[in-house]
C-alpha positions as a Markdown table, in Angstrom:
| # | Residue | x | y | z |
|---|---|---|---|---|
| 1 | Unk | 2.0 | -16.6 | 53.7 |
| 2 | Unk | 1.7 | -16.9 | 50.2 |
| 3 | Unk | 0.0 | -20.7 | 50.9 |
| 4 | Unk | -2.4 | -18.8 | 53.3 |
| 5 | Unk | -3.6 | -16.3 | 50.8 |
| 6 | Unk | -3.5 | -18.9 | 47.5 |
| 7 | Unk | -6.0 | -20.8 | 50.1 |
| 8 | Unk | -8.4 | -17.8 | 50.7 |
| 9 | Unk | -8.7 | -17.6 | 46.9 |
| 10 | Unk | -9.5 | -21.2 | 46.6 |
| 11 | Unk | -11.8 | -21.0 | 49.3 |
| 12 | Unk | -13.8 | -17.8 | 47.9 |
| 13 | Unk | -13.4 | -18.6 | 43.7 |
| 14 | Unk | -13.3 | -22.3 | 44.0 |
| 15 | Unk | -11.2 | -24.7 | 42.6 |
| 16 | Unk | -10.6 | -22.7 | 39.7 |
| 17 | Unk | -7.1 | -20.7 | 40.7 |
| 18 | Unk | -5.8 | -24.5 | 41.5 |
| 19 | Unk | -6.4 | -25.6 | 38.2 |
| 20 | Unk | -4.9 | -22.5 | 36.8 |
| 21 | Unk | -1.8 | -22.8 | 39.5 |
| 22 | Unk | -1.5 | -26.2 | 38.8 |
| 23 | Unk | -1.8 | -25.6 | 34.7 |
| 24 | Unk | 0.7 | -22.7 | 35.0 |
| 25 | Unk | 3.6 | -24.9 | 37.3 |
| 26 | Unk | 3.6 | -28.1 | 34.8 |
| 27 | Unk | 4.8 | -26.1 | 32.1 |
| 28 | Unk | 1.6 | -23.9 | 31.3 |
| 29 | Unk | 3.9 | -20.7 | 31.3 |
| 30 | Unk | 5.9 | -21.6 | 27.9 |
| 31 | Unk | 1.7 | -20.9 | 26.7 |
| 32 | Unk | 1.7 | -18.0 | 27.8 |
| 33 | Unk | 5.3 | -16.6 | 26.6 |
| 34 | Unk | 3.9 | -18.0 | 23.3 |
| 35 | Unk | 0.9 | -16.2 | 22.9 |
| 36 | Unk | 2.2 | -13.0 | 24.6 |
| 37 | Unk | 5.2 | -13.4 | 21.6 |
| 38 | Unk | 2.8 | -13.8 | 19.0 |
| 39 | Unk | 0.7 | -10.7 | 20.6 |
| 40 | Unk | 3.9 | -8.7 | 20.4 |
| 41 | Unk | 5.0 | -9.7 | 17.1 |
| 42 | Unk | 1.5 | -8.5 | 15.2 |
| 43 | Unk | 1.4 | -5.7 | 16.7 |
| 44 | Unk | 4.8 | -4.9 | 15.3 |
| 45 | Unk | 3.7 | -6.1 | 11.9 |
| 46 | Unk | 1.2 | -3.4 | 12.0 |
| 47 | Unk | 2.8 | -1.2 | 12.9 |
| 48 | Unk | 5.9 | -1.5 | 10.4 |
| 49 | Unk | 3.0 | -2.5 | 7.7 |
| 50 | Unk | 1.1 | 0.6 | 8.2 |
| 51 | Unk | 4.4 | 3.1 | 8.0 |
| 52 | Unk | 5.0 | 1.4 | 4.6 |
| 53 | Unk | 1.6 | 2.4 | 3.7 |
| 54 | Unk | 2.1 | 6.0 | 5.0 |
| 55 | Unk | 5.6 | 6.3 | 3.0 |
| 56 | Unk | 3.7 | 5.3 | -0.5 |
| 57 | Unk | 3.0 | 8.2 | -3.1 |
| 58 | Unk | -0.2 | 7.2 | -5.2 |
| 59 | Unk | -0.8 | 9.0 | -8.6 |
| 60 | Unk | -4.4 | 9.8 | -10.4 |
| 61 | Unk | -4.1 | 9.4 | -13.8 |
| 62 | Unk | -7.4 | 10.7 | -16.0 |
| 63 | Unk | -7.4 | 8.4 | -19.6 |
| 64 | Unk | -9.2 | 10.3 | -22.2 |
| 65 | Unk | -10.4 | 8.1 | -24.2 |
| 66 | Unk | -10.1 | 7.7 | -28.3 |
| 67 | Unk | -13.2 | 9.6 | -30.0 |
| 68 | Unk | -13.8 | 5.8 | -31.7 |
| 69 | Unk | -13.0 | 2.7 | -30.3 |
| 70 | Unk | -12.9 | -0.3 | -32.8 |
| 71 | Unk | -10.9 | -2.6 | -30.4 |
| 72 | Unk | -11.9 | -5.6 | -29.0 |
| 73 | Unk | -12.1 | -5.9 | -25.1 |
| 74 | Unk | -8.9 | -8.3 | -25.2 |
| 75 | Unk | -7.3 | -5.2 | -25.7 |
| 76 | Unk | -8.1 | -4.3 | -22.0 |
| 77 | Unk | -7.6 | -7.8 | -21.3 |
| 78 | Unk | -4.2 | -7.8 | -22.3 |
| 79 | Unk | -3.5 | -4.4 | -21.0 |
| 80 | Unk | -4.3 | -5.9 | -17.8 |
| 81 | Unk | -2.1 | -8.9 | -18.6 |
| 82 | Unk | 1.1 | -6.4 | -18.6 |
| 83 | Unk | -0.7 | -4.6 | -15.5 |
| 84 | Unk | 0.1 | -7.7 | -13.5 |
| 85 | Unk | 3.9 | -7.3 | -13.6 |
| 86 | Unk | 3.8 | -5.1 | -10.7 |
| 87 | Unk | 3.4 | -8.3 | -8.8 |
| 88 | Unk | 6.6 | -9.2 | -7.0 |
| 89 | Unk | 7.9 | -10.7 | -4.1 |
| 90 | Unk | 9.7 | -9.4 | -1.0 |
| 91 | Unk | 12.8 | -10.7 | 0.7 |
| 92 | Unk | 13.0 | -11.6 | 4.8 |
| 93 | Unk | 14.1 | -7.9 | 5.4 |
| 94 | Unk | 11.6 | -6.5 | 3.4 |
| 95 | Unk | 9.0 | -8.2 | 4.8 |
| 96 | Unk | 9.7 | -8.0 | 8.4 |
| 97 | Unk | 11.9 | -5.0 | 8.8 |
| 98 | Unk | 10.4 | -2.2 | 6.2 |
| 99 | Unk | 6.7 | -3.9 | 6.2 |
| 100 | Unk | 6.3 | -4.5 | 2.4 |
| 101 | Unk | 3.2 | -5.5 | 1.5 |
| 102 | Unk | 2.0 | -6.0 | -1.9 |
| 103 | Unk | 0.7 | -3.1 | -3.5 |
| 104 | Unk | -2.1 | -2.9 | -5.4 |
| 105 | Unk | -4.7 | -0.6 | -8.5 |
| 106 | Unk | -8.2 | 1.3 | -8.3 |
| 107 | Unk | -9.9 | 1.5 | -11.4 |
| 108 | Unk | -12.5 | 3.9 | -11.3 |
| 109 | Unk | -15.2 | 5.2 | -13.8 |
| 110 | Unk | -16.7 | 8.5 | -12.3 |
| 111 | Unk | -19.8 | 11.0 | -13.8 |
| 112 | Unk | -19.3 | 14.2 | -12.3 |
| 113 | Unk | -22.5 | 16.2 | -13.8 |
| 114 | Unk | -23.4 | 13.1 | -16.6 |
| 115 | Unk | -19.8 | 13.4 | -17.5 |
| 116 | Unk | -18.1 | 10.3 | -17.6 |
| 117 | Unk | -14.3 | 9.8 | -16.7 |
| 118 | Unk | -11.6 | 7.1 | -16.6 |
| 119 | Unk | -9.7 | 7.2 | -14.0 |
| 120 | Unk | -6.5 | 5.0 | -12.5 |
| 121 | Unk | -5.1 | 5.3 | -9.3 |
| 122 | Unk | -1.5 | 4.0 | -8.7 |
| 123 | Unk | 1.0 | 3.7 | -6.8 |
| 124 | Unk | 3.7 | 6.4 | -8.2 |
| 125 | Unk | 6.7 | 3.8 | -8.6 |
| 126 | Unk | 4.5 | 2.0 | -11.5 |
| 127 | Unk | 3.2 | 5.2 | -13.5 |
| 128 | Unk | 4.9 | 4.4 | -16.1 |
| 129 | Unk | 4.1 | 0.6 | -15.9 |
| 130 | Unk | 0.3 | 1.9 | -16.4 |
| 131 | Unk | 0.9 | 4.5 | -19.2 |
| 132 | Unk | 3.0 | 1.9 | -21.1 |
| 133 | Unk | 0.4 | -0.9 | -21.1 |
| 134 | Unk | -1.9 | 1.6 | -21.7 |
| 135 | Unk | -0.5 | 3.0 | -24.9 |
| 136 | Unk | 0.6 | -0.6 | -25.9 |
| 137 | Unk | -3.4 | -1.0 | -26.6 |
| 138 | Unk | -4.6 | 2.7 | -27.5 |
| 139 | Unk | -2.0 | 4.2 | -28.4 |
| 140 | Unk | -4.6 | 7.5 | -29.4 |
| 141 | Unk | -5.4 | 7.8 | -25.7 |
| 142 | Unk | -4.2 | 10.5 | -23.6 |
| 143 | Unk | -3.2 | 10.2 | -20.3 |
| 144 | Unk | -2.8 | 13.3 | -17.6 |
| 145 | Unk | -1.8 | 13.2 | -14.1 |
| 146 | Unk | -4.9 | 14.8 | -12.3 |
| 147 | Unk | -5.5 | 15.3 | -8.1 |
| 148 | Unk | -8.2 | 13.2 | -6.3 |
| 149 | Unk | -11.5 | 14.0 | -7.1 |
| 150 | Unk | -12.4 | 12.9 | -3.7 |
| 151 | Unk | -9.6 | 14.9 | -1.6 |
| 152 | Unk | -11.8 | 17.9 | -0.9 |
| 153 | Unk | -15.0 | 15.5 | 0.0 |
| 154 | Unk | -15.4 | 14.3 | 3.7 |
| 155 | Unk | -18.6 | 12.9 | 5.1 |
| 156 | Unk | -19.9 | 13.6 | 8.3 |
| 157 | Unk | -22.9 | 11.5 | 9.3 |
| 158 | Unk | -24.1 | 14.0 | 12.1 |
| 159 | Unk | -24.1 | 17.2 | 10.0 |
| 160 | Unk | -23.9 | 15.9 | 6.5 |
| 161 | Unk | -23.2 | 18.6 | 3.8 |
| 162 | Unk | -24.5 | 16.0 | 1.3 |
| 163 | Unk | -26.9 | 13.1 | 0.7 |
| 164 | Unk | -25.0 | 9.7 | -0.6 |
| 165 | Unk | -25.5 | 6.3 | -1.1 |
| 166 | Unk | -23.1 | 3.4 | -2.1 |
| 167 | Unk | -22.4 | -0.5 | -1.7 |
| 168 | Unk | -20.2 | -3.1 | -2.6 |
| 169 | Unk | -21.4 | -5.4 | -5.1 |
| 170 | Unk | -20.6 | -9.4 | -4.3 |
| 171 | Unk | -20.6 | -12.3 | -6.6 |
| 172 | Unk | -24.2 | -14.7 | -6.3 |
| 173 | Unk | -22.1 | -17.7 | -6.1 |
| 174 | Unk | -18.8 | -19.3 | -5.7 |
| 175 | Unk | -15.4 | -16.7 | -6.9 |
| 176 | Unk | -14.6 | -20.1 | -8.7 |
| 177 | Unk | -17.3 | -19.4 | -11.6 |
| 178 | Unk | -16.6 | -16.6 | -13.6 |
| 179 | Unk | -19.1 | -13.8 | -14.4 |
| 180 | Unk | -20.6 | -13.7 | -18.1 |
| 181 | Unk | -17.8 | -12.1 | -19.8 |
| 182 | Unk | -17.5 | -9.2 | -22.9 |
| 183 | Unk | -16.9 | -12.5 | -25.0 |
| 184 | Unk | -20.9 | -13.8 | -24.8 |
| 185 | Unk | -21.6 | -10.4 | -25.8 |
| 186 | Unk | -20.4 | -11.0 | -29.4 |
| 187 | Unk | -23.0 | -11.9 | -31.8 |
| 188 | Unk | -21.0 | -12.5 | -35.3 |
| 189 | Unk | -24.6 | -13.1 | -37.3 |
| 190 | Unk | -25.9 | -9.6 | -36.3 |
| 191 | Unk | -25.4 | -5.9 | -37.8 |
| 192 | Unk | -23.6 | -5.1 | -34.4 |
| 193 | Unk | -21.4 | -8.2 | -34.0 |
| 194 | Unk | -20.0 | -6.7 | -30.4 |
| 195 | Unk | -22.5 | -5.4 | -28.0 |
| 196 | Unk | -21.0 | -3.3 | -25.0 |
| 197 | Unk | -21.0 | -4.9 | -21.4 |
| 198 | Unk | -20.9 | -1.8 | -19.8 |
| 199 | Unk | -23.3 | 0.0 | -22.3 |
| 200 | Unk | -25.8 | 0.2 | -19.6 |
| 201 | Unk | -23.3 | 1.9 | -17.5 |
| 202 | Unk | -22.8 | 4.4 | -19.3 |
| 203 | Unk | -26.3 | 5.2 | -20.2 |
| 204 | Unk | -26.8 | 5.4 | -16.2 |
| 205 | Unk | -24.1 | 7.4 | -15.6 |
| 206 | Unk | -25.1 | 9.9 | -18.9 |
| 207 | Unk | -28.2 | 10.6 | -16.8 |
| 208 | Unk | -26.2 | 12.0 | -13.6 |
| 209 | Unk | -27.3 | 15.5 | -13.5 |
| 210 | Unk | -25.4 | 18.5 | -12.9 |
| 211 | Unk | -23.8 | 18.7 | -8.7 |
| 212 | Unk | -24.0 | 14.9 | -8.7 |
| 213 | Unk | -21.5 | 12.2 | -8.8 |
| 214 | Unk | -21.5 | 8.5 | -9.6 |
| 215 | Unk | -18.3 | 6.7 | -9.3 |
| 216 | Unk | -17.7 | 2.9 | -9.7 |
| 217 | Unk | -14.6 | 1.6 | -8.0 |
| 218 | Unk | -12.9 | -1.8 | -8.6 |
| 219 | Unk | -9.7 | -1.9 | -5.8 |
| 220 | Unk | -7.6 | -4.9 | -7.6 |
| 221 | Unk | -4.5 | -6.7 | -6.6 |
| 222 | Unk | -2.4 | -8.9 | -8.1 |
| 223 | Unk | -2.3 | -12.9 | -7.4 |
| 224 | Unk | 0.5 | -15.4 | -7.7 |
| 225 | Unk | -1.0 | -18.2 | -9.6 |
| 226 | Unk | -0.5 | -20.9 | -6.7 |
| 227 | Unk | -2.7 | -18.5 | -4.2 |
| 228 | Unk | -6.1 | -19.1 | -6.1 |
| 229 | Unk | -5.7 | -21.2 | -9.0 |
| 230 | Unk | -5.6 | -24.5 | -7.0 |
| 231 | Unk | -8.7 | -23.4 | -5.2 |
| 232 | Unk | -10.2 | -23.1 | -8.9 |
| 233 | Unk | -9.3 | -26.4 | -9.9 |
| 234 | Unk | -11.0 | -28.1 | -7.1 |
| 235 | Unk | -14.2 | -26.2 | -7.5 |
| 236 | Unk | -14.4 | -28.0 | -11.3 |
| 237 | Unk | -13.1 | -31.4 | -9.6 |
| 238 | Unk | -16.4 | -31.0 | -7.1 |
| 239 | Unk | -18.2 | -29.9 | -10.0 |
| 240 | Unk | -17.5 | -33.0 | -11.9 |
| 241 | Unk | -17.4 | -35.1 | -8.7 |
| 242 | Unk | -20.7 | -34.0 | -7.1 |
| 243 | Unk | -20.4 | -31.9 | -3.5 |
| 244 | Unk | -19.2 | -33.7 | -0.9 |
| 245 | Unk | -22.3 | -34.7 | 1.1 |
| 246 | Unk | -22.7 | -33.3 | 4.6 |
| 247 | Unk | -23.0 | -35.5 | 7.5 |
| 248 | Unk | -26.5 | -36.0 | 8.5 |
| 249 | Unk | -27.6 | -34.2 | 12.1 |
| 250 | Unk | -27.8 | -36.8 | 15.1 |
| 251 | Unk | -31.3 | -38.5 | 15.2 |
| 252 | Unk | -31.8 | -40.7 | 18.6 |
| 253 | Unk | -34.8 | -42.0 | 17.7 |
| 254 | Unk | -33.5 | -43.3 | 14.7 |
| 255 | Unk | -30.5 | -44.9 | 16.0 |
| 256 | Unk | -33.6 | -46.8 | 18.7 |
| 257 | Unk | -35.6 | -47.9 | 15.7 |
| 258 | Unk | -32.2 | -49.2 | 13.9 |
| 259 | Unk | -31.5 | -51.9 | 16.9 |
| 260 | Unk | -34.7 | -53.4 | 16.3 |
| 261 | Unk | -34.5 | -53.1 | 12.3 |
| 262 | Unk | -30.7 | -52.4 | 10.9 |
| 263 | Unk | -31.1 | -50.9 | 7.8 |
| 264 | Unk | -29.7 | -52.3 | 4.2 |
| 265 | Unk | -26.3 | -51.1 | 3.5 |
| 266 | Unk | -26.7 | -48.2 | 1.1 |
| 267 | Unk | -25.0 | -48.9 | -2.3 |
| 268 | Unk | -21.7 | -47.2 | -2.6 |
| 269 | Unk | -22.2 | -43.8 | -5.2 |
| 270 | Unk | -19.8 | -44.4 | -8.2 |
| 271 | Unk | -17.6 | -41.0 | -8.7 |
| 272 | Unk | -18.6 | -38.9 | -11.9 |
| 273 | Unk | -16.4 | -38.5 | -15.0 |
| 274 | Unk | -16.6 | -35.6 | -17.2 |
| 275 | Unk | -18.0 | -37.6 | -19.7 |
| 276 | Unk | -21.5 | -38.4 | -18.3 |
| 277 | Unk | -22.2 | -34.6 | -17.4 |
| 278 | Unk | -24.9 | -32.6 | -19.1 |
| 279 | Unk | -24.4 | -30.2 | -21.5 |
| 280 | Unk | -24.9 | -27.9 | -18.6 |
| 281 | Unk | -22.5 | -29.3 | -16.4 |
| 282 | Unk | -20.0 | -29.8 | -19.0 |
| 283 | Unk | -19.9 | -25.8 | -19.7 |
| 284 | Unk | -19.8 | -25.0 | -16.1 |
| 285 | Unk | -16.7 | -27.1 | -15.8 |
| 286 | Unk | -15.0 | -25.6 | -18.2 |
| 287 | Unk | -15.9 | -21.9 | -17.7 |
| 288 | Unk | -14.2 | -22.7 | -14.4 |
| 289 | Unk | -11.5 | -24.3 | -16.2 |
| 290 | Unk | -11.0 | -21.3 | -18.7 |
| 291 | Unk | -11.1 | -18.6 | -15.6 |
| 292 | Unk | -8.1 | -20.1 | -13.4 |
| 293 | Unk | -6.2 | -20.4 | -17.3 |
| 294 | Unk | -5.8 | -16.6 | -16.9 |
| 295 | Unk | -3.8 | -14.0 | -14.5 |
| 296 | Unk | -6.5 | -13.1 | -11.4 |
| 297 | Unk | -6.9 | -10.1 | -9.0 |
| 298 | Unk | -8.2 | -10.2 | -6.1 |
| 299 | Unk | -11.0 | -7.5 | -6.5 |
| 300 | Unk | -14.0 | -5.4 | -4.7 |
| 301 | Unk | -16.4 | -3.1 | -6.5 |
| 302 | Unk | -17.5 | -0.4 | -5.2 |
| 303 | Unk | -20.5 | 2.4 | -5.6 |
| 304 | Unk | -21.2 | 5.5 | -5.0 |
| 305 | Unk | -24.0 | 8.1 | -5.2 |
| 306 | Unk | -23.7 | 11.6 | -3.5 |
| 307 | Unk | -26.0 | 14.6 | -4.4 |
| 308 | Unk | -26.8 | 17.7 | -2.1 |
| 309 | Unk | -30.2 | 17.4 | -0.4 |
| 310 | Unk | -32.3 | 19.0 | -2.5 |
| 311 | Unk | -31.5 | 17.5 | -5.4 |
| 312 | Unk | -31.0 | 13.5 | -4.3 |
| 313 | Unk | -33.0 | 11.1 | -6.5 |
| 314 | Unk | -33.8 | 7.7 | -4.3 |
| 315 | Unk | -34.6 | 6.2 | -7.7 |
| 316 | Unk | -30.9 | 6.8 | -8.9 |
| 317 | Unk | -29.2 | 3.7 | -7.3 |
| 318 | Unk | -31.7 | 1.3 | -8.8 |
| 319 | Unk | -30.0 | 2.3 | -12.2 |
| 320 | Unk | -26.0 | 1.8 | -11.5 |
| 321 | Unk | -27.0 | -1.7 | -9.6 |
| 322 | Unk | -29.3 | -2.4 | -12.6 |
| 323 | Unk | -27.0 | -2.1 | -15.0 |
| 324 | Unk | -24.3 | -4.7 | -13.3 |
| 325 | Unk | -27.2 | -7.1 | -14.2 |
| 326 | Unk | -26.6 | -7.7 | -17.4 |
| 327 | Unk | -23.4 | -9.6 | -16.2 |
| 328 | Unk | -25.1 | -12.5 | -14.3 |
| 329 | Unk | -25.5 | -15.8 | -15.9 |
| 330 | Unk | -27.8 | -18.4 | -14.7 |
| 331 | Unk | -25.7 | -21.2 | -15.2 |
| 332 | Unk | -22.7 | -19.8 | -13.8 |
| 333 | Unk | -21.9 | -16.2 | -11.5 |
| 334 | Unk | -23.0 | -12.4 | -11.1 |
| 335 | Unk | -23.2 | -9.8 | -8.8 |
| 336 | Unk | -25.6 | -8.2 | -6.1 |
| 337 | Unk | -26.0 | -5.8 | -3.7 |
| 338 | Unk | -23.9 | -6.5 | 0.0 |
| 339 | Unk | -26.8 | -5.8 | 2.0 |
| 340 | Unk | -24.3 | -6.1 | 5.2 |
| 341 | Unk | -23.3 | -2.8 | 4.1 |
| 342 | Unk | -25.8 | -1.1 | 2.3 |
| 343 | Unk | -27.2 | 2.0 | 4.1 |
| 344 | Unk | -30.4 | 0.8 | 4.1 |
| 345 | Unk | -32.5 | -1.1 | 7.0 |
| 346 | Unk | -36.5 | -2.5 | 7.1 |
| 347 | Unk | -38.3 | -2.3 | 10.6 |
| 348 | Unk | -39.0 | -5.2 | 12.0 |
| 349 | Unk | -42.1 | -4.7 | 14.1 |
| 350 | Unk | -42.6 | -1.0 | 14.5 |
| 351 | Unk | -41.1 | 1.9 | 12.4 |
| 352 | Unk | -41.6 | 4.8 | 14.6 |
| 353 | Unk | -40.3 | 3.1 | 17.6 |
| 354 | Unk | -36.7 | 1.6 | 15.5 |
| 355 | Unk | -36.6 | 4.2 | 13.9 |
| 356 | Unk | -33.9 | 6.2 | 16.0 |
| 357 | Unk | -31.8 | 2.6 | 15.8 |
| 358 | Unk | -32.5 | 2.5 | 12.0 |
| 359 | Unk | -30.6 | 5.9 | 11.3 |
| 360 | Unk | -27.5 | 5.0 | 13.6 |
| 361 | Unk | -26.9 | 1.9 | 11.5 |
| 362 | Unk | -27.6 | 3.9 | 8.7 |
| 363 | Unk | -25.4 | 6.7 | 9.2 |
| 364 | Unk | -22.7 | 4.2 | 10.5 |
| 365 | Unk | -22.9 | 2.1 | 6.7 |
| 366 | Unk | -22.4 | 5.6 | 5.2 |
| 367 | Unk | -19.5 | 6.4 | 7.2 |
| 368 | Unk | -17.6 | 2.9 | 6.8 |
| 369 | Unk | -18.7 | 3.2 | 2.8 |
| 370 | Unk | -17.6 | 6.5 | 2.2 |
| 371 | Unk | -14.1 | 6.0 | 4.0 |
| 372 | Unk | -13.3 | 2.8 | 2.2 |
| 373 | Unk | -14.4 | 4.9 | -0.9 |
| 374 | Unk | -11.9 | 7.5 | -0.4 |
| 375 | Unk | -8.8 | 4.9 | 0.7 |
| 376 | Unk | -9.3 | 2.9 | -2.0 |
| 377 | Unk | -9.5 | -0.1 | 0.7 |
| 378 | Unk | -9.1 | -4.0 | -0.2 |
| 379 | Unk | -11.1 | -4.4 | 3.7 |
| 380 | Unk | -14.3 | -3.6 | 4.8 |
| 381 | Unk | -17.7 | -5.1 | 4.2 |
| 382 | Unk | -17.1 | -8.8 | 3.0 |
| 383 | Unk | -14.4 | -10.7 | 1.5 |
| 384 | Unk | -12.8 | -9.6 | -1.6 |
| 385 | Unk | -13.0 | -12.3 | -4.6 |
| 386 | Unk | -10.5 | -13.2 | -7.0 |
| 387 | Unk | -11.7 | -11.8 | -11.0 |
| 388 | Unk | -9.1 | -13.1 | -13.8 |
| 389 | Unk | -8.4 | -10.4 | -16.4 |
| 390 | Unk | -10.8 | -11.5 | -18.6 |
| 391 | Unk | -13.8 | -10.7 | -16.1 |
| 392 | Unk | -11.9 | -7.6 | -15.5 |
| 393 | Unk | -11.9 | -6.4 | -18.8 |
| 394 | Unk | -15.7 | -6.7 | -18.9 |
| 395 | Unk | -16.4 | -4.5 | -15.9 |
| 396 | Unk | -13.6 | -2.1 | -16.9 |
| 397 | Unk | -13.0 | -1.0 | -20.2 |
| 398 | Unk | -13.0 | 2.0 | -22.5 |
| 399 | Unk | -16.2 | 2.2 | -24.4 |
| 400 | Unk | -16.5 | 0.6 | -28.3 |
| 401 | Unk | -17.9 | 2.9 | -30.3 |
| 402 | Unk | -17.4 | 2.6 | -34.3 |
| 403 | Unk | -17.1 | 5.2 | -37.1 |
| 404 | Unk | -20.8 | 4.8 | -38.5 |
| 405 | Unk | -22.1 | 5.4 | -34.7 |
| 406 | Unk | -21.9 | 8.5 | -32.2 |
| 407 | Unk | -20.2 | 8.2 | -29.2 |
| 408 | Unk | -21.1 | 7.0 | -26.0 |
| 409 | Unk | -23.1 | 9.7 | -24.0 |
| 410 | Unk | -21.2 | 12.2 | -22.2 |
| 411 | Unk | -17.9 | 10.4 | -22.5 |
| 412 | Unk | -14.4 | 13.1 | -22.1 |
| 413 | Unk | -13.0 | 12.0 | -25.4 |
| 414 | Unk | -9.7 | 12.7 | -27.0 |
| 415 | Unk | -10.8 | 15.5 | -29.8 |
| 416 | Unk | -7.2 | 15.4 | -32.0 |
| 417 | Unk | -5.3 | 13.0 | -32.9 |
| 418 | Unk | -1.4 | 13.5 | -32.0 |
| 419 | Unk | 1.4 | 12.2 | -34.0 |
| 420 | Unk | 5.0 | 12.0 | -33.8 |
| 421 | Unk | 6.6 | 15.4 | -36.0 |
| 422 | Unk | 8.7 | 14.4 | -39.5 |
| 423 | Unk | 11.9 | 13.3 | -38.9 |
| 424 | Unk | 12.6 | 15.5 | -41.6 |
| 425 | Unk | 11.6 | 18.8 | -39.6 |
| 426 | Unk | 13.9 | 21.5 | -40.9 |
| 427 | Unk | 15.4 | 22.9 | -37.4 |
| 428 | Unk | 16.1 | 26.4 | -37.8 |
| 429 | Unk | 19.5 | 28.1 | -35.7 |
| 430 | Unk | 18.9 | 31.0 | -33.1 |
C-alpha cells in the first residue's frame, strides 16, 4: 500500500521524492536529527540568553564635570583602561544554563535645551567599578545616579508626537586603522598646545535650542585581546605585504588565443619588507601596530535629533555629522553616515509616484533607530567595529578647558569644590 502511494508521488512530482527516500534510507536521517538538534538548541540559547538580559538592573549615572579641566585625554584613556575589568569569563553552567553573556557600557553625551550632559549607563553590579575609575582621574567630578532621560520617550511612526532624526556613524575603512586620535591634536609649538577633538561637538550641541535634544551614543563592550588583536596584526602584515591579489574572472577567448600564442611566464613578485615602504606606508603600519598595542571595545555610535514639529531644523543634522569630521585622516580611518539606516531616501525616477514607498522606509529607519536608541543595542544597522581605548578617549571625553579660558558652552559643571572635613573636627556630645 505504502509502495502504491510512494509510486503516485513519483509518478506526479517526479523523481524527486526517490531521491529524497533514497537520501533519507542510507543514512540521510542522522542530517536531519542534527539540524533539528542544532534548531532546538538556539532556540534555547535565546531563550536562556534573553532571561539573563531581562534579570539585569542598569544604572544612569550623570558626571558633572570639573569647572576646568587641565588633564590630558590619557586621563580618559586610562579611565577606560580600568573600565575594561568588567570583562570576564563565564564557566560551562553559566553559559549554558543561566545564559551569561558579556555585559557591556553606553556612553552618552546629551543637550537637552543647548545643555550639555555626561552620561554613563551601566549595568548596576559595576557602579562602583565606574565611579572608581572615574574618581581615580577627576577626582573633582561628581557623579549622581539619575533615571533615563529616554524612559518617558516612545516613537510612533504613524502618529508621531515628535520630528527626529539619527544614524549610526561607520568607519571609511578597515576597523584595523585607527581613527585620528586626541594625540594629533596636540600642537607643543602653539599658544594652545592641546586642541579639543570634540570641540566641535560641543559647539553643535551648544546651539540645540530649547524642547530639542541631541544625544550621541557610543554602546561599548569589552574584548579579550585574542578576539581582535590577531585580526589587527594581519591587516599591518597585508599592509607591508601588499593585498593578496584576486583571481582574475574567466576569459574564454583568452584561454583560445593562449593555444595558439602561450604567454611568457610572469616573473614571480618578491614579498615586501618594512623597510622599502614609503614614509606613508611606514606610518600606516604602525598606526595599526600602535592600535592592537591597546585594550579594544567593540563599539557603535549612535545619533540622535528629535524636536517637535514646529520647531525641527533639517539643517541641524549636518552639524553633529560635521563635527565627527574632524576625526578622519586621509592616510588612515574616519567615520560617515550608515546610509542603510539613515531615515533618508532619493527617488529614483519619479517623486510623486515613490513617494508613498519613500515614507514607509522612512518611518521604518526611524522606528529601528529610535528603539536601538533607547536599548542601548550592540545590533542593528551594520556591524559593530572594534575602537581601542585610545580612539575611545577621543570620541568620549570630558571637555579641556584651562584657567585663563571660559568654559565650554552650556556644559553642567561642578560649581564647588568638595573636600574631605579635618580630621581634627571637634565632635560635640548630644
Amino acid at each position: 500500500m505504502f509502495d502504491s502511494a510512494f509510486s503516485g508521488l513519483t509518478s506526479l512530482f517526479g523523481p524527486v521524492p526517490s531521491l529524497l527516500w533514497w537520501f533519507f534510507g542510507h543514512g540521510g536521517w542522522i542530517l536531519f536529527v542534527i539540524i533539528g538538534v542544532w534548531v532546538l538548541f538556539q532556540q534555547y540559547m535565546e531563550e536562556i540568553q534573553s532571561q539573563f538580559m531581562k534579570a539585569q538592573e542598569w544604572v544612569y549615572l550623570n558626571i558633572r564635570v570639573p569647572k576646568t579641566n587641565e588633564l590630558s585625554t590619557l586621563a580618559v584613556e586610562q579611565m577606560f583602561a580600568q573600565m575594561h575589568a568588567i570583562l570576564s569569563g563565564a564557566t560551562f553552567a553559566q553559559k549554558y544554563v543561566e545564559g551569561k553573556v558579556p555585559l557591556w557600557y553606553s556612553l552618552e553625551i546629551i543637550s537637552l535645551g543647548g545643555k550639555i550632559s555626561f552620561v554613563i549607563r551601566a549595568p548596576k553590579s559595576s557602579k562602583d567599578l565606574v565611579e572608581a575609575a572615574m574618581y581615580a582621574q577627576y577626582p573633582e567630578a561628581e557623579i549622581t545616579e539619575i533615571v533615563d532621560y529616554l524612559e518617558n520617550l516612545t516613537y510612533d511612526p504613524e502618529s508621531p508626537a515628535f520630528e527626529m532624526w539619527g544614524t549610526e556613524l561607520v568607519l571609511a575603512a578597515d576597523a584595523g586603522l585607527p581613527i585620528k586620535t586626541y594625540r594629533e591634536f596636540e600642537h607643543p609649538s602653539a599658544k594652545e598646545k592641546i586642541v579639543d577633538p570634540l570641540r566641535p561637538l560641543f559647539e553643535a550641541m551648544a546651539k540645540v535650542g530649547p524642547h530639542e535634544l541631541v544625544a550621541v551614543q557610543i554602546p561599548t563592550l569589552p574584548l579579550a585581546d585574542a578576539d581582535w588583536k590577531p585580526k589587527g596584526e594581519a591587516k599591518a602584515t597585508e599592509l607591508i605585504e601588499g593585498a593578496k591579489s584576486k583571481p582574475k574572472p574567466f576569459n574564454l577567448l583568452k584561454v583560445i588565443l593562449g593555444i595558439f600564442k602561450p604567454e611568457a611566464p610572469a616573473a614571480p613578485k618578491a614579498d615586501k619588507n618594512f623597510s622599502v615602504l614609503s614614509d606613508v606606508e611606514k606610518e600606516r603600519v604602525n598606526s595599526v601596530l600602535r592600535k592592537v598595542g591597546k585594550p579594544g571595545y567593540l563599539c557603535k555610535v549612535r545619533l540622535l535629533y528629535v524636536a517637535p514639529k514646529d520647531k525641527y531644523e533639517k539643517s541641524k543634522p549636518s552639524l553633529f555629522i560635521g563635527a565627527f569630521k574632524t576625526l578622519s585622516s586621509a592616510n588612515s580611518n574616519g567615520f560617515k553616515a550608515n546610509g542603510e539606516v539613515t531615515p533618508k531616501l532619493d527617488y529614483k525616477l519619479s517623486e510623486s509616484l515613490e513617494k508613498p514607498y519613500i515614507d514607509y522606509v522612512v518611518a521604518k529607519r526611524k522606528k529601528a533607530l529610535f528603539n536601538s536608541f533607547k536599548k542601548r543595542s550592540l545590533g542593528g544597522g551594520a556591524k559593530a567595529y572594534v575602537l581601542n581605548i585610545e580612539e575611545l578617549a577621543t570620541i568620549y571625553h570630558l571637555p579641556l578647558v584651562a584657567e585663563d579660558t571660559t568654559s565650554s558652552p552650556n556644559v553642567d559643571t561642578v560649581m564647588s569644590k568638595k573636600s574631605q572635613p579635618p580630621v581634627d573636627l571637634p565632635v560635640g556630645e548630644y
